[in-house]
GUDO-111895 format. One line per 8 residues: number of its first residue (from 1); their letters; for each residue x negated, y negated, z negated of N, C-alpha, C, O. Coordinates in steps of 0.1 Angstrom, whole numbers. Layout:
<nodes>
NUM = A = X:Y:Z:X:Y:Z:X:Y:Z:X:Y:Z ~ ...
</nodes>
This chain:
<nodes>
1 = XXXXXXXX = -8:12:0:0:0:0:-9:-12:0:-15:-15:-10 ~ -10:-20:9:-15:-38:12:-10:-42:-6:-1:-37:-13 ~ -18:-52:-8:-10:-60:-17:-18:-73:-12:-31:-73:-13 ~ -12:-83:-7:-15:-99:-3:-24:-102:-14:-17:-101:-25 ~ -37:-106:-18:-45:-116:-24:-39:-128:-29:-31:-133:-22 ~ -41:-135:-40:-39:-150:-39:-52:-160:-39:-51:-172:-39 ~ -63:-154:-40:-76:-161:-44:-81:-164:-24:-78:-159:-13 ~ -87:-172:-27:-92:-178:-12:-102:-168:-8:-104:-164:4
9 = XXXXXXXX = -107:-163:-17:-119:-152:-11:-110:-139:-8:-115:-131:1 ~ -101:-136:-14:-93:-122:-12:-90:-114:-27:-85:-103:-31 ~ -97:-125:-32:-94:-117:-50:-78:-124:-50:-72:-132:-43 ~ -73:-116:-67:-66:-122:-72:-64:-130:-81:-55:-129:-89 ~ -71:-138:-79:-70:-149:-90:-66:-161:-80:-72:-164:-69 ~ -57:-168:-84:-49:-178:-74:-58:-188:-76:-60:-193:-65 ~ -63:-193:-85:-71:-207:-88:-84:-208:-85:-91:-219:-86 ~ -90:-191:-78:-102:-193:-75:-106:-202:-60:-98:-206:-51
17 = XXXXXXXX = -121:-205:-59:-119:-210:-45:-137:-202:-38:-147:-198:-44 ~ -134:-202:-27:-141:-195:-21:-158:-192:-25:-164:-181:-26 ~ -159:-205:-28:-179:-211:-33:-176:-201:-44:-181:-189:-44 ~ -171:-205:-50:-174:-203:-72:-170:-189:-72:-175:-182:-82 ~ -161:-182:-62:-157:-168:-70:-171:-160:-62:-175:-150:-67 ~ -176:-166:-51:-185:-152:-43:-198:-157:-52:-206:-148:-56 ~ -199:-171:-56:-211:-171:-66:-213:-162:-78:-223:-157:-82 ~ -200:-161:-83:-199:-156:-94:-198:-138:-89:-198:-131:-99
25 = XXXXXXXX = -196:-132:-79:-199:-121:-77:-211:-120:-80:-216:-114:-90 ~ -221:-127:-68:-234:-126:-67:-243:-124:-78:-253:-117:-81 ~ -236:-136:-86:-243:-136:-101:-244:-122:-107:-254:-116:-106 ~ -233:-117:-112:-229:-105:-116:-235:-92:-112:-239:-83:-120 ~ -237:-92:-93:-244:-82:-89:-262:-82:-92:-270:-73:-95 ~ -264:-97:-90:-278:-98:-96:-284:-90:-110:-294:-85:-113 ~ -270:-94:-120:-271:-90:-133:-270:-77:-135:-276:-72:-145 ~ -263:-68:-127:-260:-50:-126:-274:-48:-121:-281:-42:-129
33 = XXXXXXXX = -283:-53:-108:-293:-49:-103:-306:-55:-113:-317:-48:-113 ~ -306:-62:-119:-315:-66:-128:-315:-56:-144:-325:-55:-151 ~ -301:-49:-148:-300:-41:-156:-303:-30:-155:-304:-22:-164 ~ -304:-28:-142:-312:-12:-136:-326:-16:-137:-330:-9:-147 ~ -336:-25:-132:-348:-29:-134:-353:-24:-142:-363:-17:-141 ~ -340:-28:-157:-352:-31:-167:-344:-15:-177:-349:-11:-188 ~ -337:-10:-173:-330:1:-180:-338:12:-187:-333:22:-192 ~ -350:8:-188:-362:14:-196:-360:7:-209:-358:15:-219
41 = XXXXXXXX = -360:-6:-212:-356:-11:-225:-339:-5:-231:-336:-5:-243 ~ -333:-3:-222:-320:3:-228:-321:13:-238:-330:21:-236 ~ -312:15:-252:-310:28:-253:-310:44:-246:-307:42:-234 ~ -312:57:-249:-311:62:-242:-297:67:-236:-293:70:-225 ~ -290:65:-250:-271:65:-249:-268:59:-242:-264:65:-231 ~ -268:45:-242:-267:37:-228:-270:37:-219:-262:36:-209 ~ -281:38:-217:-289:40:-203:-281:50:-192:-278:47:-180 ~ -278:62:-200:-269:69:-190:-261:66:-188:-257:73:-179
49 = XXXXXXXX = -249:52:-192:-240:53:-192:-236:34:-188:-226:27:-190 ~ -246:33:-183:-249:17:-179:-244:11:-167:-246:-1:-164 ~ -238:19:-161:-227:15:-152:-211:14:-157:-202:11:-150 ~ -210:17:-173:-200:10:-177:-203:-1:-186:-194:-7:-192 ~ -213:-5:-187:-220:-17:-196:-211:-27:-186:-213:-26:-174 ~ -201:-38:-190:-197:-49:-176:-208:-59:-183:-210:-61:-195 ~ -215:-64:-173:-232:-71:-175:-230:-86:-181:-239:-91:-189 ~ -213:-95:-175:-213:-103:-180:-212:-104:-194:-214:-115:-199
57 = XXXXXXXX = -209:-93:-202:-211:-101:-218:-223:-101:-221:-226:-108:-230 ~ -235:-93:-213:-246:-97:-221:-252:-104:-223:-264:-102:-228 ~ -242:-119:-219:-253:-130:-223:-243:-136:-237:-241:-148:-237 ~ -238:-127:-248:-238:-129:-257:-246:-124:-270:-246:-127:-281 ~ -255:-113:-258:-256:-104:-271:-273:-114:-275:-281:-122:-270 ~ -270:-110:-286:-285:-121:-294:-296:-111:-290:-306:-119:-288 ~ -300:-99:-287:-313:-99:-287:-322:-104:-278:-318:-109:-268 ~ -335:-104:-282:-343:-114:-276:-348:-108:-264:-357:-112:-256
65 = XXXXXXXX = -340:-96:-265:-346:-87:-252:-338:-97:-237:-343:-104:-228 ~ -325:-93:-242:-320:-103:-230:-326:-113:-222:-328:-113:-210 ~ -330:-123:-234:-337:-139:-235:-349:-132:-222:-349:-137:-211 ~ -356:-122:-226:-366:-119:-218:-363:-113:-203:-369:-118:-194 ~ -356:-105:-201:-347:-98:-188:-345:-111:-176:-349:-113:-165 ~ -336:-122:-188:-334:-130:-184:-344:-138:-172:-343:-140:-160 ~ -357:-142:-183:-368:-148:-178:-377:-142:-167:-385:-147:-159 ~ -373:-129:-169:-382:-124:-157:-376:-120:-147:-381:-112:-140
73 = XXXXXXXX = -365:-125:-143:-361:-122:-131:-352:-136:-126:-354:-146:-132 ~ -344:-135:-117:-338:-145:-106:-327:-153:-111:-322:-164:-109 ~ -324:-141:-123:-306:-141:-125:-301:-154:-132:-307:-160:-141 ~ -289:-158:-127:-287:-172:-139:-288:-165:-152:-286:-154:-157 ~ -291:-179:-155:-287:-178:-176:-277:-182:-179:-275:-186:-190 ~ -269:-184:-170:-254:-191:-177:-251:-183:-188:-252:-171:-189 ~ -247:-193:-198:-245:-184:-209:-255:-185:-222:-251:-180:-233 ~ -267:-189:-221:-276:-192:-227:-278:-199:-237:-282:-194:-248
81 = XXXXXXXX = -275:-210:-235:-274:-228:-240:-258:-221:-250:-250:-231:-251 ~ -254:-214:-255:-244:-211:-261:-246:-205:-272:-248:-193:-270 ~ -245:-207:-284:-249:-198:-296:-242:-186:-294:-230:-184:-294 ~ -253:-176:-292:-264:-178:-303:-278:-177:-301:-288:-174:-309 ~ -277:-183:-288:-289:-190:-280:-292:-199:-280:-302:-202:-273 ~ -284:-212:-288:-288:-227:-287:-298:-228:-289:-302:-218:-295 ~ -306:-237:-287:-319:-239:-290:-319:-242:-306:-309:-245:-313 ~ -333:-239:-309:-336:-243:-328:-334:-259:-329:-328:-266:-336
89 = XXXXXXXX = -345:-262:-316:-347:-275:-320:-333:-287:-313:-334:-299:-315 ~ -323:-282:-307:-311:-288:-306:-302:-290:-319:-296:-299:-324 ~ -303:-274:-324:-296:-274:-339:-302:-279:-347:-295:-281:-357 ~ -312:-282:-348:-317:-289:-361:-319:-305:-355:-326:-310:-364 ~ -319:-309:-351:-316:-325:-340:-306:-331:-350:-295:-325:-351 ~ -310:-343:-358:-300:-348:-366:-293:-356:-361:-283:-360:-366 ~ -298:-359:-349:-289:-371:-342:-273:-362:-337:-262:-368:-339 ~ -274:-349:-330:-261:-344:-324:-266:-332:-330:-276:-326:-325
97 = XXXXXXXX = -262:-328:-340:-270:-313:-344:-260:-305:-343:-250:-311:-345 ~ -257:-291:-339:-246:-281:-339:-245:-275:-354:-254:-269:-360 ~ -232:-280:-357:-231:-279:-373:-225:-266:-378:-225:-261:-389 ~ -218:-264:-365:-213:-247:-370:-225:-238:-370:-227:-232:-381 ~ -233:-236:-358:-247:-231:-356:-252:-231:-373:-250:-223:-382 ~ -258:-244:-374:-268:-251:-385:-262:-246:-399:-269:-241:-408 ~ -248:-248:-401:-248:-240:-416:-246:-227:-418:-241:-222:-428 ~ -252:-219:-405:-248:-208:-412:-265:-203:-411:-270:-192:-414
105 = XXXXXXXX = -271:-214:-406:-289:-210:-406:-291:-209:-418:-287:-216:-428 ~ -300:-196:-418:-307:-197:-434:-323:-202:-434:-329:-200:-445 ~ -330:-210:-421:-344:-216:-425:-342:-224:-435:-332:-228:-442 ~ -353:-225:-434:-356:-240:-449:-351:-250:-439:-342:-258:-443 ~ -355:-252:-427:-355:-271:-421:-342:-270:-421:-337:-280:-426 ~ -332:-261:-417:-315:-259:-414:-312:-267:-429:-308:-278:-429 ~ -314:-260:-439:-309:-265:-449:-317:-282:-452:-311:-292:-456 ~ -328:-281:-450:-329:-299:-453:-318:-304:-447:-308:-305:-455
113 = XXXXXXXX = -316:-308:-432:-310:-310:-428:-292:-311:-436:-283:-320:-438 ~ -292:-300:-439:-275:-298:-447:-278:-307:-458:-275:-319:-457 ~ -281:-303:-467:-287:-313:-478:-286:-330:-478:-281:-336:-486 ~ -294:-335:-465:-293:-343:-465:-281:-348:-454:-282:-359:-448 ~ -272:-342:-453:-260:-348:-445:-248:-350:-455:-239:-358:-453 ~ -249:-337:-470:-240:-336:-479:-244:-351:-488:-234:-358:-493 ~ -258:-356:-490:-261:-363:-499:-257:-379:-492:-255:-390:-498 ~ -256:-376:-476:-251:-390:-469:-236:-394:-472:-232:-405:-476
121 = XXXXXXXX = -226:-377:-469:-214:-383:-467:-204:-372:-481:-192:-373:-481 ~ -211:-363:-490:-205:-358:-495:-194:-348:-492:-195:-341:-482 ~ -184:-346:-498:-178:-333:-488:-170:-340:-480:-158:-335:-480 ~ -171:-352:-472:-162:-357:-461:-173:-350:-449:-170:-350:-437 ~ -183:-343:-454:-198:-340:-441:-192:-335:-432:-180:-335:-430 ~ -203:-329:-421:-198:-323:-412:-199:-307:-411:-195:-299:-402 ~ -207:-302:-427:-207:-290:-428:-197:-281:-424:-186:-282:-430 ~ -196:-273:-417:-189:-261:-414:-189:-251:-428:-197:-242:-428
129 = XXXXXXXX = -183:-252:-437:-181:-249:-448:-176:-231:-446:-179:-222:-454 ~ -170:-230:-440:-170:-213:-439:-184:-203:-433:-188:-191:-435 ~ -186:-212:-427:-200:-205:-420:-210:-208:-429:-221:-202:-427 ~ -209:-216:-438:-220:-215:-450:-220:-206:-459:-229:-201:-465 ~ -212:-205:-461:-206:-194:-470:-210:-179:-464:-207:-168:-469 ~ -218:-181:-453:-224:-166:-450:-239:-166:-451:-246:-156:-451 ~ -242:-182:-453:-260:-184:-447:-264:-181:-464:-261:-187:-475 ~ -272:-168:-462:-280:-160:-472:-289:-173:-478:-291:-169:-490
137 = XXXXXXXX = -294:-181:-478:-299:-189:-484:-296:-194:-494:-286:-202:-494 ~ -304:-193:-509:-300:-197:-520:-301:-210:-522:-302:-213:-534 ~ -301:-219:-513:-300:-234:-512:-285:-235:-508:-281:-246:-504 ~ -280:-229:-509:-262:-232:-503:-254:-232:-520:-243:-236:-521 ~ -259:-229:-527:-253:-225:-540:-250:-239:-544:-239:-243:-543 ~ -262:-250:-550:-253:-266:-551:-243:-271:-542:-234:-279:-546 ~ -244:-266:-526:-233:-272:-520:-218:-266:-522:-208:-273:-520 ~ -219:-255:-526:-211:-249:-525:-195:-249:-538:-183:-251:-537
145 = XXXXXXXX = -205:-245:-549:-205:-254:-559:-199:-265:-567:-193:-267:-577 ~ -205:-277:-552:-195:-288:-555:-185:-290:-546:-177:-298:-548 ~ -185:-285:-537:-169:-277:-527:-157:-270:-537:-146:-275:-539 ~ -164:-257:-544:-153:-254:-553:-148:-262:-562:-136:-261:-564 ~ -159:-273:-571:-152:-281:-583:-138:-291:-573:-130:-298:-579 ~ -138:-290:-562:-126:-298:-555:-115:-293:-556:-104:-299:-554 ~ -119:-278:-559:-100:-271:-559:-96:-271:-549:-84:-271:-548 ~ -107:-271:-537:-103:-266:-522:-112:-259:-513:-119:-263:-504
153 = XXXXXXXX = -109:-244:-519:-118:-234:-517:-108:-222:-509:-102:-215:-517 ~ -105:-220:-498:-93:-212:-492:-97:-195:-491:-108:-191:-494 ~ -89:-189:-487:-90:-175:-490:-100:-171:-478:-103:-159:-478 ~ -105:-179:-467:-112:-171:-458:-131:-176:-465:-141:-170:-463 ~ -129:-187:-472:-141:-188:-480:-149:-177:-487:-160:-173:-485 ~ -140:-172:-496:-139:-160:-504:-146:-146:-495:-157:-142:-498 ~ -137:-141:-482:-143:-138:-471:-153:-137:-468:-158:-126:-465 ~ -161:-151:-468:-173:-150:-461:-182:-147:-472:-192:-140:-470
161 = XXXXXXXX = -178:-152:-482:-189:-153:-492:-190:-138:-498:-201:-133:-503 ~ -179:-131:-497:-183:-114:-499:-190:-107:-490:-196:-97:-492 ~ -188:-113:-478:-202:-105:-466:-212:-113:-465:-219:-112:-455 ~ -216:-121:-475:-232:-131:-477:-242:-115:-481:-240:-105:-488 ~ -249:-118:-473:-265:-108:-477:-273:-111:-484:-283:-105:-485 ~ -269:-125:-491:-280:-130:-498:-281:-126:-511:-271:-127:-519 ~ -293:-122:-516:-290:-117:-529:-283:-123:-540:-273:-118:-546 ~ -288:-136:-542:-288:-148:-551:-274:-152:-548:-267:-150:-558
169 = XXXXXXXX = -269:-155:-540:-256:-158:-532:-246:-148:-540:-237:-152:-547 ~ -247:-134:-536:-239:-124:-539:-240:-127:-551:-231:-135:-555 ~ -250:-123:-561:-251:-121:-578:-244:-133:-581:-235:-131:-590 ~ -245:-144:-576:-236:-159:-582:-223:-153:-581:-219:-153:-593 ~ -212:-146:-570:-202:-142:-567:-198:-135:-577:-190:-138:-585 ~ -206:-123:-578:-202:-108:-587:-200:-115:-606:-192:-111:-615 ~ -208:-123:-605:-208:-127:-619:-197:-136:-626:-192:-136:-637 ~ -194:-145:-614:-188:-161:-617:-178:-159:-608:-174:-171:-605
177 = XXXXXXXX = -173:-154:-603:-160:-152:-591:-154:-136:-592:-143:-136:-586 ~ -158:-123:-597:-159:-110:-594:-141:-113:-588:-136:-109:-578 ~ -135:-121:-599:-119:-118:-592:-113:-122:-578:-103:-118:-572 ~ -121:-129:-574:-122:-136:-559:-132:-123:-550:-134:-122:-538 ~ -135:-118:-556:-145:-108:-542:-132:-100:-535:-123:-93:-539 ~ -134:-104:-524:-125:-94:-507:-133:-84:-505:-143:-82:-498 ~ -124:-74:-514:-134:-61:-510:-133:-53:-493:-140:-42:-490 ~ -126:-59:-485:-124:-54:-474:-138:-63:-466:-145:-56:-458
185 = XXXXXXXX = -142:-76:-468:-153:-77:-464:-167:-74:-474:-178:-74:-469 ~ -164:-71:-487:-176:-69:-489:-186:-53:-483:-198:-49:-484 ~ -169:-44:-477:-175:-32:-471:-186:-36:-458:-192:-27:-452 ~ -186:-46:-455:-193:-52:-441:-210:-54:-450:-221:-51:-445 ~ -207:-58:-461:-222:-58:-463:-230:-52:-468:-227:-45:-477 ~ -242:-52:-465:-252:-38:-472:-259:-42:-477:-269:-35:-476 ~ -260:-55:-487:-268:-59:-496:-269:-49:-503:-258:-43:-501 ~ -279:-42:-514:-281:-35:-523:-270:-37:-535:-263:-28:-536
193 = XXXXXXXX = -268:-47:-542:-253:-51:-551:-242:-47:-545:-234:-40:-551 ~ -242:-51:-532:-222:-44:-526:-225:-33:-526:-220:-28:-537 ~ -232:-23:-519:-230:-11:-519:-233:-2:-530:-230:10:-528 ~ -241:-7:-546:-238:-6:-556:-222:-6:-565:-219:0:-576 ~ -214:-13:-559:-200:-16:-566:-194:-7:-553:-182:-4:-554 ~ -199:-5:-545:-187:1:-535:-190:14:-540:-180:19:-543 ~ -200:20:-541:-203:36:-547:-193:39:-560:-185:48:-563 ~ -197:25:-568:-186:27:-580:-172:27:-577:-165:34:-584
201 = XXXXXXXX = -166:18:-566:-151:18:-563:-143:31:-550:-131:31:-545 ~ -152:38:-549:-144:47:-536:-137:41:-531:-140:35:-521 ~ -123:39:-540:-108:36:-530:-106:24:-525:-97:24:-518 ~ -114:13:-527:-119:-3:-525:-122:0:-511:-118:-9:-504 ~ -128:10:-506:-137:10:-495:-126:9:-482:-117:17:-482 ~ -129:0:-471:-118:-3:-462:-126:-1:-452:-134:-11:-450 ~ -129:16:-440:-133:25:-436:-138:12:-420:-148:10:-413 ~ -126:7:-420:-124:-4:-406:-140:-10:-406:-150:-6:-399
209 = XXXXXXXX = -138:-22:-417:-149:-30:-420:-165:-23:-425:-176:-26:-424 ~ -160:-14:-429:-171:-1:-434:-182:1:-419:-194:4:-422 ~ -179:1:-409:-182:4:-399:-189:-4:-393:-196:-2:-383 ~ -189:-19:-400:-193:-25:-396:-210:-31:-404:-219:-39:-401 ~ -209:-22:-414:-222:-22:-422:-230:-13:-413:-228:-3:-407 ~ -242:-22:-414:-256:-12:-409:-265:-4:-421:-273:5:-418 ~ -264:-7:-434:-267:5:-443:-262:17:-441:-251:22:-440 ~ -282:25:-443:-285:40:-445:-265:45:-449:-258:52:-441
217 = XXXXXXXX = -262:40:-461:-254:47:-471:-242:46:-463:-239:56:-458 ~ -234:34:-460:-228:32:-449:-225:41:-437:-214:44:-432 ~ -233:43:-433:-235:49:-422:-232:67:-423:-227:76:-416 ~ -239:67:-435:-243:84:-437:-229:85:-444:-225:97:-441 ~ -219:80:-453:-207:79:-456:-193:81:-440:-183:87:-440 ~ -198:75:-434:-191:79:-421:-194:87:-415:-188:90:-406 ~ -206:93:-419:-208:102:-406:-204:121:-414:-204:132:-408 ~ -201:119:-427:-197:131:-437:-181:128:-433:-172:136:-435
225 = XXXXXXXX = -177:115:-426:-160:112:-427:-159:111:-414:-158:99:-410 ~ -160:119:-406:-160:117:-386:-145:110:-385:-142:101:-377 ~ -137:115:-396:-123:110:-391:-121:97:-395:-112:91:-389 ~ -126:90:-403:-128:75:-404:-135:69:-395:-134:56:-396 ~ -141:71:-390:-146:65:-380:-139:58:-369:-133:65:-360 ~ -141:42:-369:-130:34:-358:-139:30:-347:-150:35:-346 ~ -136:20:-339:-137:15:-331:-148:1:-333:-154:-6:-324 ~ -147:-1:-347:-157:-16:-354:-172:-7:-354:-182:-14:-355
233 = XXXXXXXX = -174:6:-353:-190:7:-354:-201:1:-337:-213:3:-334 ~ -188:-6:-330:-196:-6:-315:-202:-21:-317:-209:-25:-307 ~ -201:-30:-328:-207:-41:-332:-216:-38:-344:-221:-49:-348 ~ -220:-28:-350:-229:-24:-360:-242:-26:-351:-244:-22:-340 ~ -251:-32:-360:-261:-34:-352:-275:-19:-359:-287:-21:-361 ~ -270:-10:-361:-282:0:-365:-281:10:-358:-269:15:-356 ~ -294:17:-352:-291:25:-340:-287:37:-348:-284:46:-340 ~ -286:40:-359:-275:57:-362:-258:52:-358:-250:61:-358
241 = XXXXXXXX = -255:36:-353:-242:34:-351:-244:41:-337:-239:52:-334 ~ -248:37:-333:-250:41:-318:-253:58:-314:-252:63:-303 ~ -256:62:-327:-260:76:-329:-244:87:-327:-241:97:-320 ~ -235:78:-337:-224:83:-343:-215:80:-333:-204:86:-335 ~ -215:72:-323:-206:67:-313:-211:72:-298:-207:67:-288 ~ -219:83:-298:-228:91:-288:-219:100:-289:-212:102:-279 ~ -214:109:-305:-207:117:-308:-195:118:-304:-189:128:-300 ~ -188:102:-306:-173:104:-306:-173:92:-300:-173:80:-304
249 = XXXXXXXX = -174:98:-284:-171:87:-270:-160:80:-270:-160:69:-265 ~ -145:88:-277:-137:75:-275:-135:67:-282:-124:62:-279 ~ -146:61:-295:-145:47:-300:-149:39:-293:-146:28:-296 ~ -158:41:-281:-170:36:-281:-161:22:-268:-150:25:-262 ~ -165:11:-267:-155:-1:-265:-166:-6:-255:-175:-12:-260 ~ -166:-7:-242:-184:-11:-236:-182:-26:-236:-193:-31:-235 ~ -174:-32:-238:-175:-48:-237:-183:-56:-248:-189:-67:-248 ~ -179:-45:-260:-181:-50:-276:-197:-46:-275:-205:-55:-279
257 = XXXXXXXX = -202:-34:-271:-214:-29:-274:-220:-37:-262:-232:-36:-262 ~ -216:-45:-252:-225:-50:-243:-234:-59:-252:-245:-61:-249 ~ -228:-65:-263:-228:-80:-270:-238:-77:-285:-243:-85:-294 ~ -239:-61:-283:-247:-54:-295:-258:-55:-297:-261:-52:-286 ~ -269:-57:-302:-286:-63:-297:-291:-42:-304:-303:-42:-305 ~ -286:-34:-307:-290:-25:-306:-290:-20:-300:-296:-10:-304 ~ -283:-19:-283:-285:-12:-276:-296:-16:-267:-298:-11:-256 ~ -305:-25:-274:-318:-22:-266:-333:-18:-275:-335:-22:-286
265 = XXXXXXXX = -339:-14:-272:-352:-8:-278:-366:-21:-277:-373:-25:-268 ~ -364:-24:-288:-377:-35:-295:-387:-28:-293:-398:-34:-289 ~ -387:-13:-297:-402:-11:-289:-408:-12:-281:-419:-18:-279 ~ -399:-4:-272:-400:-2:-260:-402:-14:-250:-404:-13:-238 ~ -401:-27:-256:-400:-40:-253:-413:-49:-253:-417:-55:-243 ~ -419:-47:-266:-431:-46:-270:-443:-44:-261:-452:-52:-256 ~ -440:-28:-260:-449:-17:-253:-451:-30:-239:-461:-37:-236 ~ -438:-29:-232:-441:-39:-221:-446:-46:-219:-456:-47:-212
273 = XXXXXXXX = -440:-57:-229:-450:-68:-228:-461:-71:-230:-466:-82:-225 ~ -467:-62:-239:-478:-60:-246:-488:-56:-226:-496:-64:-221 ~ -484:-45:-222:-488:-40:-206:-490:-50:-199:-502:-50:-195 ~ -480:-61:-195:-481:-71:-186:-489:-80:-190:-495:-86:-181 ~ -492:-83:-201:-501:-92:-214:-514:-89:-204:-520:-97:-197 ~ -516:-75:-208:-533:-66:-204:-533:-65:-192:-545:-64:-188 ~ -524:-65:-181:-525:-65:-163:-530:-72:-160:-542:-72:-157 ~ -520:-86:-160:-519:-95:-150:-526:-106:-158:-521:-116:-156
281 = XXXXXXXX = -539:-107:-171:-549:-116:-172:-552:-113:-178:-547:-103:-183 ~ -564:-120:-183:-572:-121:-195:-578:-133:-199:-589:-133:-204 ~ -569:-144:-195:-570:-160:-195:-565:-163:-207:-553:-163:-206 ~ -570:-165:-219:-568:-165:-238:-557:-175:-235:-550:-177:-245 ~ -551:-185:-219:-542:-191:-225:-525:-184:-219:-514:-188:-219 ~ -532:-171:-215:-516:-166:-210:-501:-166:-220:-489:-165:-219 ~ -511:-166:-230:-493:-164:-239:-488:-178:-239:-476:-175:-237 ~ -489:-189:-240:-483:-200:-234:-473:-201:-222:-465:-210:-221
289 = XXXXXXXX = -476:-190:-213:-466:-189:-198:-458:-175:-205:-454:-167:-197 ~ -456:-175:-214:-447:-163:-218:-433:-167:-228:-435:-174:-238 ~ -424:-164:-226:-412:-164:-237:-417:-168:-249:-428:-164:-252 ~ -409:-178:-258:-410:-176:-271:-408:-164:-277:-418:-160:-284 ~ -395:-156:-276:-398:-142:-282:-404:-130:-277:-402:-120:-282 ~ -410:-132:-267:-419:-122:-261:-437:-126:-272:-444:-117:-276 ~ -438:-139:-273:-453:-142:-279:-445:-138:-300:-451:-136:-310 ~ -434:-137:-299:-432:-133:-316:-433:-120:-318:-437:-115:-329
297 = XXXXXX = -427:-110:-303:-428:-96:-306:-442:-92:-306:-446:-85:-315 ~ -452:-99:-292:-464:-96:-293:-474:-98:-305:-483:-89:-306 ~ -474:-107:-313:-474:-110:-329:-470:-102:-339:-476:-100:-350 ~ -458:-97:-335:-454:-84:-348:-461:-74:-342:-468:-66:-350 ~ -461:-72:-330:-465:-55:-328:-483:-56:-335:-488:-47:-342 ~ -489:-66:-333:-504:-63:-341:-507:-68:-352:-518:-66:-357
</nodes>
């Protein structure tokens, strides 16, 4: 059966126009053929199965592998310039700084920066106050602090602040709030304290969000419970998620795991760059023509 097109190119999208939809093929096909390239940095789960990866979300996913795929080949970066790729030094730019980005940074300069925006305008600031409430930094605790003495502290605060990984952060919670802890997000975190109280609570434990923890214990708790096991472990960033979702193909969601930075191999990344490093010179200033996170991996690996 014909079905009439509405898009100028022959797709169906009515609003498309000729230029921008075959661009945006091209783009795409670039990004499938550039994913084959480099399909050695892939998992091996993936790798076989990387023609259901759809390539456009991977320019969500944070690893710095991408950032690098990216750079070494043709393909746009659209998508880049978008957290959680903003640049550092855009987000910390006091003049237009990205304030959702910036409070949930846990550097030291992220928080000067906070600090001194709270001490300009008080809590009229421009803090993104929920997203701080995740930034592990024990410099968030005075702001925070004096947010609650306001008596305008809302239930998704609570939220974030029970999936905080920060130690200092958490222990302030468990002590001085325990009645405010959301145990449905504190299953999300694998701070050593949550999964201490979650061992003690069994029935607390909400299997959904559980999945979404990258702790050993976490993990090895789902994988004794196959039948708990949902659809949230395809954003767990620890490769036994990826282990357990090898197992039981139909959680597995390819759009969500496109966006996962564990489906690619930091070693195996390494190894590379470390190779191309030793080929193609031996001019002491090559690491300067290389990625920022290509010269951070090359630094950790020695």
């Amino acid at each position: 059966m014909y079905l009439e097109s509405n898009g100028a190119c022959g797709c169906d999208d009515e609003y498309c126009t000729y230029e921008t939809c075959i661009q945006t093929r091209n783009e795409l096909k670039q990004r499938q053929n550039n994913l084959n390239r480099f399909q050695h940095l892939l998992d091996p789960f993936v790798r076989r199965n990387r023609h259901l990866l759809p390539v456009e979300y991977l320019v969500f996913n944070p690893s710095p592998t991408v950032r690098c795929i990216m750079k070494c080949s043709s393909i746009s970066t659209f998508g880049l310039s978008n957290p959680p790729y903003a640049s550092e030094k855009k987000c910390l730019n006091q003049t237009h700084p990205n304030w959702f980005t910036l409070s949930g940074n846990p550097q030291e300069e992220a928080l000067d920066v906070l600090e001194h925006e709270f001490e300009a305008h008080g809590l009229h600031c421009a803090i993104d106050w929920g997203n701080l409430c995740r930034n592990p930094n024990p410099r968030v605790l005075p702001l925070l602090q004096a947010k609650l003495a306001q008596n305008f502290f809302p239930h998704l605060y609570w939220c974030h602040l029970s999936a905080n990984r920060g130690t200092e952060v958490l222990r302030w919670l468990l002590q001085h709030h325990f009645d405010q802890v959301v145990w449905m997000y504190l299953c999300e975190n694998p701070n050593p304290l949550a999964i201490r109280l979650l061992q003690q609570n069994p029935s607390r434990l909400n299997t959904r969000h559980l999945g979404r923890n990258p702790s050993s214990w976490a993990l090895n708790w789902l994988e004794q419970h196959p039948e708990r096991i949902s659809m949230s472990l395809n954003s767990n960033p620890s490769r036994k998620a990826l282990r357990l979702l090898e197992q039981h193909p139909k959680q597995v969601v390819w759009s969500e795991l496109a966006t996962n930075p564990a489906i690619f191999s930091s070693a195996v990344l390494k190894m590379v760059i470390i190779q191309w490093h030793l080929d193609r010179s031996t001019n002491k200033h090559v690491l300067s023509r290389l990625p920022l996170d290509c010269i951070r991996f090359i630094c950790e690996f020695f």
